[in-house]
N, C-alpha and C positions, 0 to 999 in steps of 0.2 A: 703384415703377412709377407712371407720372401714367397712367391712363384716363378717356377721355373717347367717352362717349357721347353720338352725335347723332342728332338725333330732329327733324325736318322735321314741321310739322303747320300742317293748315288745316280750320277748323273741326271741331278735336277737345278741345271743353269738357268732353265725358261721361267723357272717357278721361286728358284729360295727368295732371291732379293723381294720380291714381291710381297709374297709370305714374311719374311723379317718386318718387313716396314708395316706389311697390315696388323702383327701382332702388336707391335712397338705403340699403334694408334689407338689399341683401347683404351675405353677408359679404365680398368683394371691395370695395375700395374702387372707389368709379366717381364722377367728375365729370360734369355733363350738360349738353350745347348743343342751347337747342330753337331749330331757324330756323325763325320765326312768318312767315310768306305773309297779315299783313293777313287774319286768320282777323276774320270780321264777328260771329262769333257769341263774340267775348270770351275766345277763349283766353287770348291776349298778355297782359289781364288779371289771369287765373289766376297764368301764370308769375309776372308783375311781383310780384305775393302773394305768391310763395311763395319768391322767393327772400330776402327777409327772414328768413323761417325756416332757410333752406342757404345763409346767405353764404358765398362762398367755393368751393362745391359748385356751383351754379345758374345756367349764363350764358343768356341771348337775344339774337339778335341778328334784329329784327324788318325785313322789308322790303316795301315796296310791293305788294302784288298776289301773283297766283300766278304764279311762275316758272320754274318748272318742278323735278320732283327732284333732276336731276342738279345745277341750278347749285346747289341747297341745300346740298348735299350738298358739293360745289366748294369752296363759301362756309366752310361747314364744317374740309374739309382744312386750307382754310389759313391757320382763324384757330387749328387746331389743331397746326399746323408753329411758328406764328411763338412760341407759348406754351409750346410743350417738351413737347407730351405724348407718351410712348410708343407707349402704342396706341389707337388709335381706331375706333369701334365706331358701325357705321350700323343702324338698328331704327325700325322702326315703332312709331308713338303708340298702335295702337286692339289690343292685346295678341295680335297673330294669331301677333309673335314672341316666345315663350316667355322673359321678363325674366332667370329663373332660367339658362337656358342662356346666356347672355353670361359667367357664371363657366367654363363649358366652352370656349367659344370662347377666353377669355381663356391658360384651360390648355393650350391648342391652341400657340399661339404662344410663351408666356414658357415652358412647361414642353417644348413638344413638337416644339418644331424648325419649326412653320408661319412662313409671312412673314404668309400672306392664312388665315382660318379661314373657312372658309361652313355656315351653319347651312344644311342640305340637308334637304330635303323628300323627296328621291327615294335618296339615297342606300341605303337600306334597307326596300327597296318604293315605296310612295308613302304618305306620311305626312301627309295632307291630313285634316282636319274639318270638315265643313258648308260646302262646297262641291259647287255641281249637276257630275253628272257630265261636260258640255261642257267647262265651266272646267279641273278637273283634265285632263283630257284634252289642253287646246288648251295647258295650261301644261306638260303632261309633254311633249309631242309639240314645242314650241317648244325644249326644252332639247335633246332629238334634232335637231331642226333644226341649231342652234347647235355643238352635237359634231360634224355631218357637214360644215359651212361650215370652224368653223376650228382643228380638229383636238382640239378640248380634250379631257381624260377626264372633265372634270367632269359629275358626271350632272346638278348643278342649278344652270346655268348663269346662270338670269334670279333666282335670290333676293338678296333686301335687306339679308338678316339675318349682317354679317360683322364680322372684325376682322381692321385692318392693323397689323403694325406700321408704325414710324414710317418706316422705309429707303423700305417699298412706295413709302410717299409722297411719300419723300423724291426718287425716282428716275423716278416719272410724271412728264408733263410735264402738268401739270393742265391745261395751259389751251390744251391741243392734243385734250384730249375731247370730239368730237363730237355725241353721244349725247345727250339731256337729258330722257327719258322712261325709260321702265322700261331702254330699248335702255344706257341711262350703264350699269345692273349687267353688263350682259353685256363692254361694251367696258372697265369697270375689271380684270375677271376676265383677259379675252385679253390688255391691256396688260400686267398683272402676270406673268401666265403667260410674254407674248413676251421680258421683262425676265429670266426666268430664274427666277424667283422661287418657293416652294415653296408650292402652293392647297394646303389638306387642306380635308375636308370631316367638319360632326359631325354629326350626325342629330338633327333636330329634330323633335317634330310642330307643325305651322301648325296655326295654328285662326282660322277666319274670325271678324272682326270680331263682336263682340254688341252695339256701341253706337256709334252715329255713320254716316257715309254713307262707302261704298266709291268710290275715287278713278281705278280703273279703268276702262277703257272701251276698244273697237276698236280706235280710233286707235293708243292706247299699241301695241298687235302689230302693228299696222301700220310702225311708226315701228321696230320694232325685227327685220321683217322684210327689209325693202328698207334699213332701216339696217348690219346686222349682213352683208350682202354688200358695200356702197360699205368698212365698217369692213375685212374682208376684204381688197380690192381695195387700200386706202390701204396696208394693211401689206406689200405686196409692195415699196413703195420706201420701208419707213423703217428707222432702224436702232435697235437694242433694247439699247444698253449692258447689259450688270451690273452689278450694284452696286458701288461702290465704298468700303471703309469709309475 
């Protein structure tokens, strides 16, 4: 199996090298795409270091400015289609998503019949760390939102922390995703789901950032509250093949 994880970062110096080496230590093999957003504080740097030491292992693909998660992420997909990799795995740089559970995710899919895996914070209570009690709140209560909008079971509908396999993405129409703030998680999850497609969920615990700056802000729920009704709306006139092998 080719995996490939991708990992979106903008000014995460304190965090990537750390993150590269601990992915690198699994015992699952994992290949790694970081999409550098013109991090001013030297990341791209870092990478460019260090893939001397993981050729092979190590790719970058650096771009102008900050453009949002989702086209990274986009960006991602489909340098990861064109390359043959199996499954592809999206995670955050500053370690809030548990490195170690990417092997569980991974066993999700190749071993366990998943299309889509979601590292889930809620699945099993709510499994958050060092987060103010507003935040967990406004993030468990947006996943409710999201369930009662458009029909999903998934209990944690807005996380980062997943793996596709290759079909998922073979069968999206990538460049029909709306969304490009936090709202991309939610509309990849519905589109997959609309597709047919089998979400499982593994429990993870999050644990908020210890180093570097949180990239969060209002807007992002904003964008994924009045987004995730137009998302809604759009999918009444479109049509959701299955996969075809």
């Amino acid at each position: 199996m080719k995996n490939l994880v991708i990992i979106p970062t903008y000014n995460e110096k304190e965090n990537v090298e750390e993150m590269i080496r601990t992915v690198f230590s699994l015992q699952t093999p994992f290949q790694i795409l970081i999409i550098e957003d013109g991090s001013p504080d030297g990341t791209g740097a870092i990478v460019k270091r260090l893939q001397s030491e993981f050729e092979g292992k190590l790719h970058l693909i650096e771009r102008e400015g900050k453009l949002g998660l989702g086209t990274a992420y986009l960006t991602g997909f489909k340098w990861a289609l064109e390359k043959g990799y199996d499954y592809i795995f999206e995670m955050d740089c500053d370690f809030s998503h548990p490195p170690e559970d990417l092997e569980n995710l991974f066993k999700a899919c190749n071993e366990g019949g998943a299309d889509m895996a979601i590292g889930s914070r809620y699945i099993k209570g709510i499994n958050v760390i060092n987060w103010p009690l507003g935040r967990v709140l406004m993030s468990y209560f947006a996943s409710v939102y999201v369930r009662l909008v458009t029909g999903m079971k998934i209990m944690d509908t807005t996380a980062g922390f997943k793996c596709y396999s290759r079909r998922v993405l073979e069968t999206i129409d990538l460049d029909d995703i709306r969304l490009k703030g936090y709202g991309f998680q939610i509309e990849m999850k519905f589109t997959a789901w609309k597709h047919g497609f089998n979400l499982v969920e593994v429990p993870i615990i999050f644990t908020e950032r210890q180093e570097g700056t949180s990239k969060m802000s209002g807007g992002i729920f904003n964008e994924a509250l009045w987004g995730i009704l137009k998302m809604k709306m759009r999918s009444w006139f479109k049509k959701y093949p299955g996969y075809k092998s």
